[in-house]
C-alpha positions as CSV (number, residue, x, y, z in Angstrom):
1,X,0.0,0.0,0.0
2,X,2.3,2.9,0.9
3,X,4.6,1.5,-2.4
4,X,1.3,2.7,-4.3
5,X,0.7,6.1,-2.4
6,X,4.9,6.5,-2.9
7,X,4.4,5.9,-6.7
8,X,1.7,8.6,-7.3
9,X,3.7,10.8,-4.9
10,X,6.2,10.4,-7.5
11,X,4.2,10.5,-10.7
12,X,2.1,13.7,-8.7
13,X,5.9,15.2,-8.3
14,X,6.5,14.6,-12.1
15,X,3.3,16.3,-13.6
16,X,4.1,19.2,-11.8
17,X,7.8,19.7,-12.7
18,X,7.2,19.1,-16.1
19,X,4.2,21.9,-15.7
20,X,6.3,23.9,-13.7
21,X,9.9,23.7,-16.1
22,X,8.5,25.7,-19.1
23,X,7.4,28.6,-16.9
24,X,10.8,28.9,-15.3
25,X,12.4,28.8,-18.7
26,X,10.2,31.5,-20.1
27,X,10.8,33.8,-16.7
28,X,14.9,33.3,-17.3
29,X,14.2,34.1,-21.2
30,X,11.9,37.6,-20.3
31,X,14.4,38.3,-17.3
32,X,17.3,38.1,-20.5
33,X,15.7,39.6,-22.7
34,X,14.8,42.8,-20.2
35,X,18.7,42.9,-19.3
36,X,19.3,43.1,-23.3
37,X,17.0,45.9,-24.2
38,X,17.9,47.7,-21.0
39,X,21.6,47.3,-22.3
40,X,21.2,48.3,-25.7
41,X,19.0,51.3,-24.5
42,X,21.8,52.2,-22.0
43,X,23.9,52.4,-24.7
44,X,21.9,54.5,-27.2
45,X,20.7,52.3,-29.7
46,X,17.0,52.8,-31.2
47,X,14.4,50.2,-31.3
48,X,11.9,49.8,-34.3
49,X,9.0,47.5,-34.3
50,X,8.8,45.5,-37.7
51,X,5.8,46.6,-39.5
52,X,5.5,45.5,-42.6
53,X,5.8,41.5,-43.7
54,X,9.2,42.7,-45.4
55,X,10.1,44.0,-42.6
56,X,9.4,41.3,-40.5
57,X,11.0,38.9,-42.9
58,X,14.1,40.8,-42.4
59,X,13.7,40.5,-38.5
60,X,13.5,37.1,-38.6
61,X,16.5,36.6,-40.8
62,X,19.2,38.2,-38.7
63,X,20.9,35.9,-36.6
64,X,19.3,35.4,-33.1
65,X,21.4,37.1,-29.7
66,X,24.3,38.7,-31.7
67,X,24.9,41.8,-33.9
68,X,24.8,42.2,-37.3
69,X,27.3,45.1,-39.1
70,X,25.0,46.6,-42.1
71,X,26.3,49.6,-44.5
72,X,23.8,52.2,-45.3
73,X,24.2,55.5,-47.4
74,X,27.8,55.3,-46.3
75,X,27.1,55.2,-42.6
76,X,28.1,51.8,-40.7
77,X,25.3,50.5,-38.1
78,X,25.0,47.5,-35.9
79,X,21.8,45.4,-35.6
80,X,20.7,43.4,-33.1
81,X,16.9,41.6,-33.5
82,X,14.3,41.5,-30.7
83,X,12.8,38.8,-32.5
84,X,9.8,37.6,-29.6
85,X,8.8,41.5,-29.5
86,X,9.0,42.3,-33.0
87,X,11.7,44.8,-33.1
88,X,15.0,45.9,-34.4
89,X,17.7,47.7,-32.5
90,X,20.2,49.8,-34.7
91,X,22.7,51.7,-33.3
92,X,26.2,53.7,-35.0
93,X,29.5,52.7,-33.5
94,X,29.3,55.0,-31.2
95,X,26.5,53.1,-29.4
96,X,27.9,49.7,-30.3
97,X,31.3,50.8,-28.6
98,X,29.6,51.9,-26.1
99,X,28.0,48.8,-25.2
100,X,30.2,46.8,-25.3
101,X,32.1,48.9,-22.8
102,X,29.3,48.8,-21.0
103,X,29.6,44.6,-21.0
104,X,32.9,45.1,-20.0
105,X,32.6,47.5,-17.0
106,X,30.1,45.1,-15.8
107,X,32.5,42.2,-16.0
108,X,34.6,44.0,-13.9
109,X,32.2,44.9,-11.4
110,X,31.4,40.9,-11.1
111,X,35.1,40.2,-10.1
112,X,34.9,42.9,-7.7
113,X,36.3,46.2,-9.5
114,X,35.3,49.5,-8.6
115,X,34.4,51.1,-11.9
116,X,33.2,54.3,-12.6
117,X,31.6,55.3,-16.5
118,X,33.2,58.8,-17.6
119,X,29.8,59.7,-19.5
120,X,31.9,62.9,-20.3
121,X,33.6,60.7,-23.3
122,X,31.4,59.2,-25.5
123,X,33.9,58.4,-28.4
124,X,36.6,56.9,-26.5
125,X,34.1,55.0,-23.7
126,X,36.9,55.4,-21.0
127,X,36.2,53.5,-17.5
128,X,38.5,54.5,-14.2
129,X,38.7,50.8,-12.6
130,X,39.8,51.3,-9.3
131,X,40.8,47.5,-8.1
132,X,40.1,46.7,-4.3
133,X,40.6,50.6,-2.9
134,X,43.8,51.4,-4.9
135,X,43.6,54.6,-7.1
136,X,44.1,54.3,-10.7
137,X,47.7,53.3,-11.1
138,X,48.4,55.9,-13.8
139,X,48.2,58.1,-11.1
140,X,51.3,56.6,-9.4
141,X,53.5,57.3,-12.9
């Protein structure tokens, strides 16, 4: 008897993880996804919903979570597709340098840099990374 009530315990246990695993998945994807746009909008890049089914066509053709380098009219842009909302994020080098500064000051913060964004100096993205309460060691020079 209790081998039965174990075995629907189990198979109970079962149902609901595999109810429960997509939902979890799909949080971790919308949490990723917000981090992305709030990165790329950090960093000055526009976003454009896909209107048309060209357009749209276009969207969906872009390589999924990485950026795409496209000419146009001379100037040089950087794509990046918000395929589950429809959109497109363009951004010059400017913004693309700027994010991926951005990336990297937050990699630094993770091993436990202090780093302060000089938003003074857009073109060359500078970051003063002051390691563990030592001053810049330029400074020392």
């Amino acid at each position: 008897m209790k081998q039965k009530q174990i075995k629907q315990l189990i198979g109970s246990f079962g149902a609901a993880l595999i109810i429960w695993m997509p939902a979890c998945a799909t949080q971790t994807s919308n949490v990723a996804d917000a981090g992305m746009e709030s990165a790329l909008r950090t960093a000055h890049f526009k976003a454009t919903t896909a209107t048309t089914v060209a357009q749209r066509h276009q969207l969906r053709a872009l390589p999924d979570h990485q950026f795409t380098m496209v000419k146009q009219n001379g100037d040089t842009y950087y794509l990046y597709p918000d395929k589950v909302h429809g959109r497109l994020y363009a951004g010059d080098h400017w913004a693309y340098s700027a994010f991926i500064g951005n990336e990297k000051n937050n990699r630094l913060r993770e091993q436990g840099a202090f780093v302060v964004d000089d938003p003074s100096n857009r073109a060359d993205n500078r970051t003063v990374v002051i390691w563990h309460d030592w001053s810049p060691f330029q400074q020392w020079e």
